[in-house]
BATOR-998674 format. One line per 4 residues: number of its first residue (from 1); their letters; for each residue x, y, z of C-alpha. Coordinates in steps of 0.02 Angstrom, whole numbers, plus 50000, padded with zeros to 5 digits. Layout:
N
NUM = A = X,Y,Z | ...
This chain:
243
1 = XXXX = 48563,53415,50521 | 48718,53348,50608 | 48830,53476,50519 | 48967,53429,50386
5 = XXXX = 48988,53298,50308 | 49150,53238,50441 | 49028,53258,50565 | 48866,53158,50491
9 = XXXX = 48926,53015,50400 | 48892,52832,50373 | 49033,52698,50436 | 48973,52548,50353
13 = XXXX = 48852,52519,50487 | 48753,52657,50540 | 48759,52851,50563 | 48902,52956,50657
17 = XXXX = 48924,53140,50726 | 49030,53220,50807 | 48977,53383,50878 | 49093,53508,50944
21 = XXXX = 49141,53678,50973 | 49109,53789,50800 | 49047,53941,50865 | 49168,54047,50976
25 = XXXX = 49111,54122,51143 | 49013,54261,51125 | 49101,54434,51149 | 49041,54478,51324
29 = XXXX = 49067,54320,51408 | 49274,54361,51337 | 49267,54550,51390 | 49229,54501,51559
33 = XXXX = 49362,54343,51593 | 49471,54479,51534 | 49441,54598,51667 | 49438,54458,51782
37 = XXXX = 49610,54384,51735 | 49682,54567,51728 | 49621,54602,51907 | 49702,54432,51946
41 = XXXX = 49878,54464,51868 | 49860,54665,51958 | 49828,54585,52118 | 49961,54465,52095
45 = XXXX = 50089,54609,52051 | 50059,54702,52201 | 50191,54679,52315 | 50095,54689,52463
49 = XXXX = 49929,54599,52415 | 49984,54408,52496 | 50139,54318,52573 | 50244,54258,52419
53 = XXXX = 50198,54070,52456 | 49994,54121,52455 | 50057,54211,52276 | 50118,54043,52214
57 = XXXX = 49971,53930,52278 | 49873,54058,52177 | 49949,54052,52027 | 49962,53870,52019
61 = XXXX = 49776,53854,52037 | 49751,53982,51912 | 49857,53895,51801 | 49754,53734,51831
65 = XXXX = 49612,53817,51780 | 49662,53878,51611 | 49745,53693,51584 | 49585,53624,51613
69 = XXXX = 49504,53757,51503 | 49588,53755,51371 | 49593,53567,51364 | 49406,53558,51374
73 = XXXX = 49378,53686,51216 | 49498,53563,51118 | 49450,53376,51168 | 49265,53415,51234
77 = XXXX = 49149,53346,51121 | 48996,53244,51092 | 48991,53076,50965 | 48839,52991,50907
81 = XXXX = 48838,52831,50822 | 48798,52651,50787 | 48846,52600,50951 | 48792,52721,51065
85 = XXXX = 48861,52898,51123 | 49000,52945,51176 | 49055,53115,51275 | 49243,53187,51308
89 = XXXX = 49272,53325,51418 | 49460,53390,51486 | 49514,53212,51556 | 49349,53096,51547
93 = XXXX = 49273,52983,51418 | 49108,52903,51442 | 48997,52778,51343 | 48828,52726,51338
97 = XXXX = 48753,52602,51239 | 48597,52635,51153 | 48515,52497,51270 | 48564,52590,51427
101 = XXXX = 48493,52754,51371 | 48334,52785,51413 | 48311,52970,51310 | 48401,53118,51259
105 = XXXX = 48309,53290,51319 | 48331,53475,51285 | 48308,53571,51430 | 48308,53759,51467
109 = XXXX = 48382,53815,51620 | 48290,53949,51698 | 48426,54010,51804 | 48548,54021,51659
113 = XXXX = 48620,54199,51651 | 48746,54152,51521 | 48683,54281,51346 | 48760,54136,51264
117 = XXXX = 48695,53963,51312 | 48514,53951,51369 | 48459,53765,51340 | 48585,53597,51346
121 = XXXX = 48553,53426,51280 | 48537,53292,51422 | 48569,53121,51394 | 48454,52989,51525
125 = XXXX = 48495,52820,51590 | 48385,52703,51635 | 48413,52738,51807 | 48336,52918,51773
129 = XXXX = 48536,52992,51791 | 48565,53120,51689 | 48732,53203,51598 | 48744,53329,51479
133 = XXXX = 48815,53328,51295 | 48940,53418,51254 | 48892,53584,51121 | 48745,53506,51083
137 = XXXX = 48667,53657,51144 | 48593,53807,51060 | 48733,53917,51048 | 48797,53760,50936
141 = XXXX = 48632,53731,50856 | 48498,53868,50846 | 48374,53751,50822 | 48420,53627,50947
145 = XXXX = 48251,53552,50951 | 48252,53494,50796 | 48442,53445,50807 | 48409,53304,50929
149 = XXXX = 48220,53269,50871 | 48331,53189,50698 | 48456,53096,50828 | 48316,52993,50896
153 = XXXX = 48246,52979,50721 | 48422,52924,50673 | 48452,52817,50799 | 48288,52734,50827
157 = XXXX = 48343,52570,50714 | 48503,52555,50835 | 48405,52570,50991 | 48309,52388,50969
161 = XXXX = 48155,52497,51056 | 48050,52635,51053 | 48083,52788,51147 | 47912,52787,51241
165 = XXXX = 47921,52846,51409 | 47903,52735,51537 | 47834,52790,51698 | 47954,52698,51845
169 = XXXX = 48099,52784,51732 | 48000,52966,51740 | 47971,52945,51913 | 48174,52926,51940
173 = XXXX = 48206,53055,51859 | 48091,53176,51951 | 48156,53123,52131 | 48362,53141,52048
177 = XXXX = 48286,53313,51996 | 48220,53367,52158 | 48389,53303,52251 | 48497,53412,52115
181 = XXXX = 48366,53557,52166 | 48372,53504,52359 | 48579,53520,52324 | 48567,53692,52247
185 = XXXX = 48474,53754,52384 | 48598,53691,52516 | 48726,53769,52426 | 48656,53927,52386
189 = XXXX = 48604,53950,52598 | 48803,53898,52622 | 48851,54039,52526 | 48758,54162,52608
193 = XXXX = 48823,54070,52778 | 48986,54098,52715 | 48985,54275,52689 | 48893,54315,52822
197 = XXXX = 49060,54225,52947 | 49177,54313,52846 | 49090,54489,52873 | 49074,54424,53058
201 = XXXX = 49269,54382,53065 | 49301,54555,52988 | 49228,54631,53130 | 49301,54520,53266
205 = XXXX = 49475,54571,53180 | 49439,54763,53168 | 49367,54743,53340 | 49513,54650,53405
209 = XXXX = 49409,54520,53457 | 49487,54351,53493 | 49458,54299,53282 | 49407,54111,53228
213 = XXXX = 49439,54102,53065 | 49448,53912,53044 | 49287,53889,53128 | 49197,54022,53043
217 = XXXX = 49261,53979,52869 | 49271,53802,52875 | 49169,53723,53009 | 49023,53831,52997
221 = XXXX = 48981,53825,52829 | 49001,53647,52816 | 48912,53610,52969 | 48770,53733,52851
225 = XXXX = 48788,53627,52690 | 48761,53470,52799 | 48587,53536,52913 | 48518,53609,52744
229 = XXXX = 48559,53464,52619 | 48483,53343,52763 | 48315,53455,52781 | 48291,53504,52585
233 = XXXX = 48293,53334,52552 | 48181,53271,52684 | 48067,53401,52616 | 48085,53336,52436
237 = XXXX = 48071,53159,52501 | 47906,53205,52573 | 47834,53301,52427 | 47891,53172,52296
241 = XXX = 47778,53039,52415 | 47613,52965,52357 | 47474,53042,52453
């Protein structure tokens, strides 16, 4: 079930996969970077759109981003084996050793938009952390359930212990998950800060009003990000808290 036989093969001492990218990105997802990079490279090619200096600050970010694209679509990957598992994105390699994981989840994310990927692979600690595998996801794998139901079958003899839950470990993982949520939230209420100073800054400057951009950019949404990440997690902190 872990693909090929490169991918799912013995070593001498165990089982190893490698899962990576097989199946391209799905044809919508494509139409719209295009439009995005052709607004991009139009806006760039107006001659009055930004200073000449702003044009090059943009393009060398833009350029950043498709370095660190295209490098993660050709070394991003997921390994399985013997020893443990192993993930590589753009510039990072990590290990874990079977001892130090606790489990390997699929999860559905129900504020996933993408028509493409809908539920991700998780790898757990036992520290309840959590980071996600590589396309071992079901735009890889259709049935991703079973995919990584035959990893822990596979890798049960390597583990030296079950895969039963254990409850201090579940209860880490449920306050990390309400912090990532309490985060999300903070961020989502700076965003809305943000656009609400910039529409605010538009009308000092059609207005001409006395205009504050750096406080109403910079200082007030972070000032935002740092009230609301304090109080969502206060609230979490509370809720998670045995009555």
């Amino acid at each position: 079930m872990g693909g090929d036989d490169e991918d799912d093969r013995d070593d001498g001492r165990g089982f190893e996969r490698e899962y990576r990218r097989r199946r391209k990105m799905a044809r919508g997802r494509f139409v719209g970077l295009c439009v995005l990079q052709g607004n991009f490279v139009l806006q760039m090619a107006r001659p009055d759109s930004l200073p000449a200096r702003q044009k090059l600050v943009a393009v060398a970010l833009m350029a950043m981003v498709y370095v660190w694209a295209i490098l993660t679509v050709r070394r991003g990957r997921t390994i399985v084996g013997a020893d443990g598992v192993t993930t590589r994105g753009a510039f990072r390699v990590r290990r874990w050793a079977w001892h130090d994981i606790y489990d390997l989840r699929v999860e559905t994310n129900p504020g996933q938009r993408s028509a493409d990927i809908k539920s991700f692979t998780y790898l757990y600690d036992n520290d309840g952390r959590r980071a996600r595998l590589p396309h071992l996801d079901d735009w890889q794998f259709p049935d991703l359930w079973a995919e990584v139901a035959d990893l822990h079958t596979a890798a049960a003899r390597h583990r030296g212990m079950t895969w039963e839950r254990r409850p201090a470990v579940e209860v880490r993982i449920r306050e990390r998950a309400a912090y990532r949520k309490a985060q999300a939230r903070a961020f989502t209420g700076t965003v809305i800060v943000f656009f609400a100073a910039l529409a605010y800054l538009l009308w000092e400057v059609f207005t001409d009003a006395d205009p504050h951009p750096f406080l109403l950019l910079l200082c007030v949404p972070l000032a935002t990000y740092a009230l609301l990440a304090v109080l969502f997690r206060w609230r979490c902190t509370r809720a998670l808290a045995p009555a």
